[in-house]
C-alpha positions in Angstrom: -7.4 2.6 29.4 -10.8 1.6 29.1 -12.0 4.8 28.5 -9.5 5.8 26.1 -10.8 2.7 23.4 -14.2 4.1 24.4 -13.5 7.4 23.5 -11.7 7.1 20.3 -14.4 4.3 18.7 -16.7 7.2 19.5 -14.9 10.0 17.7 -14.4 7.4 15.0 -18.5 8.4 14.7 -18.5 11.9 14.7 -20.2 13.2 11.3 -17.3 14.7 9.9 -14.9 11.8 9.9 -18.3 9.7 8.9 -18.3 11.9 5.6 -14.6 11.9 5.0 -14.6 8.2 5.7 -17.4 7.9 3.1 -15.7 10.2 -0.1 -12.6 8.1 0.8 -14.2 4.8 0.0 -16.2 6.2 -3.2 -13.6 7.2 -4.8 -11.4 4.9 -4.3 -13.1 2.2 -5.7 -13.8 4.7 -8.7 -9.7 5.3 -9.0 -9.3 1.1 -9.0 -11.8 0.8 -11.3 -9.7 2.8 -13.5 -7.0 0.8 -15.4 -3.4 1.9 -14.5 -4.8 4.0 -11.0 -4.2 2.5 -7.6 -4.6 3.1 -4.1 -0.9 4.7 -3.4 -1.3 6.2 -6.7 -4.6 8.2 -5.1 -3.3 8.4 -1.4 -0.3 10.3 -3.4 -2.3 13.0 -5.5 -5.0 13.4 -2.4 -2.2 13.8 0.4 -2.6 17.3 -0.3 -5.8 17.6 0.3 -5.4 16.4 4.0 -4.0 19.4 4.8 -7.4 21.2 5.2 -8.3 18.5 7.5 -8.4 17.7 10.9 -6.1 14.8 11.6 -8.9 12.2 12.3 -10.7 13.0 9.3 -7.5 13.2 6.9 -6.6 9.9 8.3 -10.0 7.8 7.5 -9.9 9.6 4.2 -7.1 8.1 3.1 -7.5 4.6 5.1 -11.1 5.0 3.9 -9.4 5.5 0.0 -7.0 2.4 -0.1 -9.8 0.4 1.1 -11.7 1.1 -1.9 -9.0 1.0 -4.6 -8.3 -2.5 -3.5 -11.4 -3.3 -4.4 -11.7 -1.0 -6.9 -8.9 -3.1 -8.9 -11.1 -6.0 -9.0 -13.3 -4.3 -11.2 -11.5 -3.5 -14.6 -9.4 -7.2 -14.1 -13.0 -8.9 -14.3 -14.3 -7.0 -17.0 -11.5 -6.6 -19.4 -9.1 -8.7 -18.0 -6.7 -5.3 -17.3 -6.1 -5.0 -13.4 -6.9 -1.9 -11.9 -4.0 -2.6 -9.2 -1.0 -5.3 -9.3 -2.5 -7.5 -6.7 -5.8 -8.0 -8.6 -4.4 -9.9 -11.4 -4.8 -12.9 -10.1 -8.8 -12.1 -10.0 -8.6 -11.5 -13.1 -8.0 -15.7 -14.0 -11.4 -16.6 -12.7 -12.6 -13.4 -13.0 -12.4 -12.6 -16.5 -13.8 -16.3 -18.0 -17.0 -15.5 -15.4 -17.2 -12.2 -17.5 -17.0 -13.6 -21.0 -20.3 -15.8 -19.9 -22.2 -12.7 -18.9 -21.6 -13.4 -15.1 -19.6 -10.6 -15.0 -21.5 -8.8 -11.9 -21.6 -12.3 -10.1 -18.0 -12.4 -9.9 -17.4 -8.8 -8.5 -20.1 -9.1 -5.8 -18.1 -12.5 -4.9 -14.9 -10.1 -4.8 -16.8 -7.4 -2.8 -17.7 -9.8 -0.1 -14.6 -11.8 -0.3 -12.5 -8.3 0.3 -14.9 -7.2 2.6 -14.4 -10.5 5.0 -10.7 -10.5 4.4 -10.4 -7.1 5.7 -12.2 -7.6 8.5 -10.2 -10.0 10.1 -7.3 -8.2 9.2 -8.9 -5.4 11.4 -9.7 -7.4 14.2 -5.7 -8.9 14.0 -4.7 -5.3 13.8 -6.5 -4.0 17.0 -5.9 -7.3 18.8 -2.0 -7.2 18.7 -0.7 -3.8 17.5 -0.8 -2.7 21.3 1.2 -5.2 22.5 3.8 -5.4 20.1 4.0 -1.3 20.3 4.9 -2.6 24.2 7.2 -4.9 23.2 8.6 -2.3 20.5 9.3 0.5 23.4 12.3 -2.0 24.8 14.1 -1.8 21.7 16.7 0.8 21.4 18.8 2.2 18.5 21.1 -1.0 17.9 18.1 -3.0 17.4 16.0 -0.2 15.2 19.3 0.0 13.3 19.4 -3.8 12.6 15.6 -4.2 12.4 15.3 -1.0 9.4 18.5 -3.2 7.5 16.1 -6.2 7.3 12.8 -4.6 6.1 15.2 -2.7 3.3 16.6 -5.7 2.4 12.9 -7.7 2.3 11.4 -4.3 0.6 14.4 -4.5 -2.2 13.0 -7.6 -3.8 9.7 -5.3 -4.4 8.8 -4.2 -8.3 12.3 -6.0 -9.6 13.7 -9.5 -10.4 17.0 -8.4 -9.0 17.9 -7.5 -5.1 21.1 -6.0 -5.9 18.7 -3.2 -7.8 16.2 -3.1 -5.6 19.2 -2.2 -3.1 20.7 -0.2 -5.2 17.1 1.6 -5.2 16.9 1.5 -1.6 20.1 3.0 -1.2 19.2 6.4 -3.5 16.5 6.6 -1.9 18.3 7.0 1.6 20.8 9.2 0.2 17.7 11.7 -1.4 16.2 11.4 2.0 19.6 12.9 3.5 19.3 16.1 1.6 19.1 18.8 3.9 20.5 19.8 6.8 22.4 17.4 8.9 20.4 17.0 12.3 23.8 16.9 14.4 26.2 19.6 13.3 22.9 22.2 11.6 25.1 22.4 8.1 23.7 21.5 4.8 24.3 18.9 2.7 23.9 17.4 -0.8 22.2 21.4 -1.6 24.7 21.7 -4.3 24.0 25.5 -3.3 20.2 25.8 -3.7 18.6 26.9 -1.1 15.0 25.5 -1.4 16.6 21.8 -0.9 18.1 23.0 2.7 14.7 22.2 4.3 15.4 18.7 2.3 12.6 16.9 -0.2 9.2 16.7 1.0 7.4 13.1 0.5 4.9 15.1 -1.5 6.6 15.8 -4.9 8.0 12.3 -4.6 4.9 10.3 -4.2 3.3 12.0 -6.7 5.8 12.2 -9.1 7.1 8.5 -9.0 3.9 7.1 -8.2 1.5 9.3 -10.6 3.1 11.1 -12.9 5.5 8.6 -14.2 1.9 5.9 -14.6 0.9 9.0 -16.9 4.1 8.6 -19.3 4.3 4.8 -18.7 0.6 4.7 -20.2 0.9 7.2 -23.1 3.7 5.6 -24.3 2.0 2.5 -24.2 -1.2 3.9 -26.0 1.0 5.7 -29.0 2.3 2.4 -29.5 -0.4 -0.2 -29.2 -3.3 2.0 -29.5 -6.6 2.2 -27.5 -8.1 -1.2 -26.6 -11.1 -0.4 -25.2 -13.4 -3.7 -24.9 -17.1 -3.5 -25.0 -19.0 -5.8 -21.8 -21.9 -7.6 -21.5 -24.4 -8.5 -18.4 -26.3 -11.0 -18.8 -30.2 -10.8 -17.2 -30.7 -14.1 -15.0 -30.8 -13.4 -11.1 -28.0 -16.5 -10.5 -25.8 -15.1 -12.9 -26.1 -11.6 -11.1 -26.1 -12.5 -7.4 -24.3 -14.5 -5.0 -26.6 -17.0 -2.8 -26.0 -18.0 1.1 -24.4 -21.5 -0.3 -21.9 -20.1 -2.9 -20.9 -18.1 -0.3 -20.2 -20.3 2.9 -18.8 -22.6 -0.2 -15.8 -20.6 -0.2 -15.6 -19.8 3.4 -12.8 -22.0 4.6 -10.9 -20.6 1.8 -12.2 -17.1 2.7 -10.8 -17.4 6.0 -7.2 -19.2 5.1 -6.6 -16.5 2.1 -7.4 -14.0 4.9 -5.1 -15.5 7.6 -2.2 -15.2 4.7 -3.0 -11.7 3.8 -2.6 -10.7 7.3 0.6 -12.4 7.5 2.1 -11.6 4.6 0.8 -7.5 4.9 2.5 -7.6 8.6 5.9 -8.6 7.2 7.4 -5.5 5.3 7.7 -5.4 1.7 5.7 -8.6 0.8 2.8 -6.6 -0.4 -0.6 -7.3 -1.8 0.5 -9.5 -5.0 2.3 -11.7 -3.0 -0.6 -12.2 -0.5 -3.0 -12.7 -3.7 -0.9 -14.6 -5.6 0.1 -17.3 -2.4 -3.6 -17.7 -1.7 -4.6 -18.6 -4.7 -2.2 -21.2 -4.7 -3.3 -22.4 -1.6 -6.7 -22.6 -2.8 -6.4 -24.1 -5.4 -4.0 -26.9 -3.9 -7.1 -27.6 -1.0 -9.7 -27.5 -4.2 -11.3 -31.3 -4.5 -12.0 -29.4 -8.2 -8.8 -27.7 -8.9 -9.1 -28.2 -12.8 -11.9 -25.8 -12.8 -9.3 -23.1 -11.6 -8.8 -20.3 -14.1 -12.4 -21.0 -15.7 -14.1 -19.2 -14.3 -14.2 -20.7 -10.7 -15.6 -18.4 -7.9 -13.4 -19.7 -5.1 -10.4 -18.4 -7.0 -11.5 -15.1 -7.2 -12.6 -15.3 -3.1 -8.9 -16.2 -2.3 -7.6 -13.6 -4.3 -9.8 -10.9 -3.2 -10.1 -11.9 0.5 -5.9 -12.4 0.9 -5.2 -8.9 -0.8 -7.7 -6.7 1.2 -6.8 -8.4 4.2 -3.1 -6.6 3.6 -4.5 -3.2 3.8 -5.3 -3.4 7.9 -2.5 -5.8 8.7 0.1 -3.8 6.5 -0.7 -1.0 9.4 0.8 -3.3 12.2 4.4 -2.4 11.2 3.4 1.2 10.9 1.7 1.6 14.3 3.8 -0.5 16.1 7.5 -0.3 14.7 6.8 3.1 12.5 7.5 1.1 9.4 5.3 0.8 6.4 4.4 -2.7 5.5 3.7 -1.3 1.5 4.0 1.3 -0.1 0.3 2.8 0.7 0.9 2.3 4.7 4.8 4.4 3.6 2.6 7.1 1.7 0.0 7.2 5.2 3.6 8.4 6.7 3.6 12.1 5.0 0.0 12.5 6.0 0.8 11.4 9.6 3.8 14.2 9.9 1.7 16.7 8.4 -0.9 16.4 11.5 2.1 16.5 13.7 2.4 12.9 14.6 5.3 10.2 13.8 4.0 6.5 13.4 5.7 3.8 15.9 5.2 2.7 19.3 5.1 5.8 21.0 1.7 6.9 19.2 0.4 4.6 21.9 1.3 6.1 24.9 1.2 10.2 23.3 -1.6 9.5 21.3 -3.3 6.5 22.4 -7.0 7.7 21.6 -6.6 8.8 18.4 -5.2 5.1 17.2 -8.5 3.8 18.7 -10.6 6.0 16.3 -8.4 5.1 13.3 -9.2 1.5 14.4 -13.1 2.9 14.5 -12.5 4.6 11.0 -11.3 0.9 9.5 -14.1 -0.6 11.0 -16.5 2.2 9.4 -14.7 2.2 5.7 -14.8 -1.7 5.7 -18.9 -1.1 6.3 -19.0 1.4 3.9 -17.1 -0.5 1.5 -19.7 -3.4 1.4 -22.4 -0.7 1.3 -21.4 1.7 -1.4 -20.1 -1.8 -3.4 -23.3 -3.0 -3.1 -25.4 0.0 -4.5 -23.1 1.7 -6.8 -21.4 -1.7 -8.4 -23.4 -0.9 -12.2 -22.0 2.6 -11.9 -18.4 1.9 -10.8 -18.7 -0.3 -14.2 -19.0 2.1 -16.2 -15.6 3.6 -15.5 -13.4 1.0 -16.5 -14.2 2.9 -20.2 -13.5 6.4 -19.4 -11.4 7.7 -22.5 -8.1 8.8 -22.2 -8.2 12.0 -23.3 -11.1 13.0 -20.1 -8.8 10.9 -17.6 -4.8 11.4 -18.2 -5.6 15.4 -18.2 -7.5 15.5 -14.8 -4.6 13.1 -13.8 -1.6 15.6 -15.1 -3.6 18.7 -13.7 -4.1 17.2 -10.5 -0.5 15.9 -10.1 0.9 19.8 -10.9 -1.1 21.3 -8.3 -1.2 18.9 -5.6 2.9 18.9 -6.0 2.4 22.8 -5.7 -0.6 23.1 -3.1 1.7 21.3 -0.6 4.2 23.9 0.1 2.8 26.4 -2.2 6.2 25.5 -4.3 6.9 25.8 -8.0 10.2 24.4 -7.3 8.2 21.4 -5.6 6.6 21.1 -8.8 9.7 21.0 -11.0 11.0 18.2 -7.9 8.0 16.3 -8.6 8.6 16.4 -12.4 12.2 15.6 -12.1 11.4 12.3 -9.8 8.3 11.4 -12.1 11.1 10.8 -15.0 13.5 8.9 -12.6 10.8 6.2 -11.9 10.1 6.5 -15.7 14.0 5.5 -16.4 13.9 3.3 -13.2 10.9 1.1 -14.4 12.6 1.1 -17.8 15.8 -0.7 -16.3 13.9 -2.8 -13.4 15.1 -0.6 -10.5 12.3 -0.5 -7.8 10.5 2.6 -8.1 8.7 1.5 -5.0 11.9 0.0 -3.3 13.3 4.0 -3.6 10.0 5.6 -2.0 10.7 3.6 1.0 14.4 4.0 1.5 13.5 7.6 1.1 10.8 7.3 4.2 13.2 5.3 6.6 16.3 7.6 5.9 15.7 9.7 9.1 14.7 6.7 11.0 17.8 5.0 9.9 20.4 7.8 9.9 19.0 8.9 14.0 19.6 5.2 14.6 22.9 5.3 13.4 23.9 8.1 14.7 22.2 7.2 18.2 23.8 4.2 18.1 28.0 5.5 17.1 27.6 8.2 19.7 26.2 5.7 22.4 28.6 3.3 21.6 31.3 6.2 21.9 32.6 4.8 17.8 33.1 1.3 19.3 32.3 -0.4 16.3 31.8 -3.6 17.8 29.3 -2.8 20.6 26.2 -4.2 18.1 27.2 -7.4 18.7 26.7 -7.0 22.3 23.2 -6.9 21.3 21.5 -10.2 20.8 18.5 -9.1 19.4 20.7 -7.2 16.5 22.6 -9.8 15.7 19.6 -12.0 15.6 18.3 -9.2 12.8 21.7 -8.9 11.1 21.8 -12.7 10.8 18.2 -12.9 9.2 19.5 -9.8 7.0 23.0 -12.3 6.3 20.6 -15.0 5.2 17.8 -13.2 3.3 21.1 -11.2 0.7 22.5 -15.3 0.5 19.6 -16.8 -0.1 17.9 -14.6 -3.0 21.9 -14.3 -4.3 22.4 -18.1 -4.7 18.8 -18.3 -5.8 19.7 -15.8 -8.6 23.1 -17.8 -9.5 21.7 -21.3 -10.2 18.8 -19.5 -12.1 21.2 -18.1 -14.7 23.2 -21.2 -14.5 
């Protein structure tokens, strides 16, 4: 076993994945830096592109990409108070009142670092415990997949929406657009409505891009007919202590370094939580341990190290679900999904036994985009600046150009495109009405995991309906699933009383 770790940390170092590793963080951070671009938003329109890859390198490409647009949305937050990415915007609180007083590039090295540290303990959690719980993982069978799937949909529906019967409702298209295609027992299509491309069923591919790209592109068009351009100029001020971050300021904000990172990694193990929730809870928290909590949302640099170190810390940790159970944690570790099936491997605990070495040089690959992260930050922080005021009309027609023929490039597929156009304009309307876009995307991932358990499980069961609960460790998930729908319904109810 030994010299499996061995041997994956040192493919992890071969140049090619070095390089891949490297363009991934780049531009990542320069697609956070961007208002209204994320990191599923890029893993989406560069899934593509991971075709012409070997597995290893497509893989730290995209882990490599994430890692840098979570940073990446620190950057546009500080400066102009406009969050590259959702979980940012609670760096922007401290972040923006730094950059008002010309200490603009003081409070993004203090996010660099912060993200950098978080992450890294989220990687050492990752590697620590993933193998063992895979273990644990192999043990369960379909009842228990069945039950354990019904829990992360019903903690994933509360994601982009107010409501849990919508995100549900969300959940539950998205299943039934993941059934399209033929039906894996009898070999017959279904849902085709007689058109022949949708018999090999929806690729993640149009999806993804169109839900998760496209629809930002109309989301933010509309916004700019109506409110205009607001484009903010930014100002650096010259003094070295309003640039740099000393030793002390630093190990100031250590212990809250380390406690926002422990809650990252909790909170990005536990599907559908995501990043905002992690920033948001750890600022919280730091500001409730502050002896100086009144200087919160001034401009204090310990706010903007909880927020930073809690939501980078998701993007390793959100992986444990993924590697261990084969389900994603957020929506980036459900888009790293399509690029694992296109290289011919499914995610869950089985990856440890078939393909054992090439999880160790993924875990290598994290190690080497959270180095390069803190390198490339470092250098290229004055240039990454800069892009927070590209103009519309250079950035939204890369964007729509990119979108078209990535959606194509994937199966070489007009009618891919016009599937990715059709779904970009369901997210539109879903965003419009508070359905969860994102809560869709992953009931569209899980559908064959759920439906095989299903169907595993009523066969096996020879249609005994009642032969789950002669499993204790469904039930136990069934219950949680019971308390979770109760809990946020009642919640709901004494809200609107």
């Amino acid at each position: 076993m030994f010299e499996v770790v061995i041997a994956g940390f040192i493919d992890s170092l071969q140049f090619s994945n070095l390089l891949f590793v490297f363009i991934g963080v780049t531009a990542g951070m320069m697609a956070g830096a961007i208002p209204g671009v994320n990191g599923p938003m890029a893993i989406a329109l560069c899934i593509p592109l991971s075709y012409y890859m070997s597995p290893m390198a497509a893989i730290g490409f995209l882990v490599g990409l994430n890692k840098g647009a979570f940073f990446g949305g620190a950057i546009s937050g500080v400066l102009l108070n406009t969050p590259g990415t959702p979980e940012a915007a609670a760096t922007t609180w401290d972040g923006y009142p730094l950059s008002q007083q010309g200490k603009g590039e003081k409070a993004l090295r203090m996010a660099l670092y912060s993200s950098v540290s978080g992450d890294a303990f989220a990687t050492i959690v990752l590697i620590l415990v993933a193998a063992p719980l895979a273990a644990v993982a192999l043990y369960m069978g379909p009842p228990e997949i069945f039950a354990l799937i019904c829990l992360a949909m019903t903690i994933i529906a509360g994601l982009g929406t107010t409501s849990l019967v919508r995100g549900l409702i969300a959940a539950v298209l998205g299943i039934l657009v993941g059934t399209i295609g033929m039906e894996p027992v009898s070999a017959l299509p279904r849902l085709t409505f007689d058109i022949y491309q949708l018999e090999r069923g929806i690729s993640l591919i149009p999806i993804g891009i169109g839900m998760l790209a496209f629809s930002e592109i109309i989301i933010q068009l509309e916004r700019r007919l109506k409110y205009g351009d607001t484009n903010r100029t930014m100002s650096f001020s010259d003094k070295k202590e309003d640039r740099f971050i000393s030793w002390r300021e630093y190990c100031g904000s250590f212990r809250t370094i380390i406690r926002s990172a422990v809650s990252g990694t909790v909170v990005g193990a536990l599907p559908g939580l995501g990043a905002p929730v992690a920033s948001f809870f750890a600022y919280d928290q730091a500001k409730k341990k502050s002896k100086d909590p009144d200087a919160f949302g001034k401009g204090k640099l310990e706010g903007i190290a909880a927020s930073e170190a809690a939501n980078s810390a998701v993007v390793s940790s959100s992986l444990i679900p993924l590697f261990t159970l084969g389900i994603p944690g957020n929506v980036a570790a459900a888009m790293l999904i399509g690029a694992f099936v296109i290289h011919g491997m499914i995610p869950g605990p089985l990856m440890f036994e078939e393909n054992a070495q090439f999880i160790y040089s993924i875990y290598g690959s994290l190690i080497i985009a959270n180095i390069f992260l803190l390198g490339v930050g470092r250098v290229g922080l004055k240039t990454f600046c800069k892009l927070v005021q590209t103009p519309a009309v250079i950035l939204y027609p890369i964007i729509i150009f990119t979108c078209l023929m990535g959606s194509y490039l994937a199966q070489y597929s007009i009618f891919d495109v016009g599937l990715m156009l059709f779904f970009a304009f369901v997210a539109y309307f879903m965003r419009k009405f508070k359905f969860s876009h994102i809560s869709f995307i992953i009931g569209f991932i899980l559908a064959p995991i759920w439906e095989t358990a299903l169907q595993q499980l009523i066969i096996s069961s020879e249609q005994n309906p009642y032969m789950i609960f002669t499993r204790p460790v469904a039930i136990g998930l069934l219950l949680i699933t019971a308390f979770v729908v109760a809990r946020t319904t009642l919640t709901a109810i004494r809200k609107n009383k």
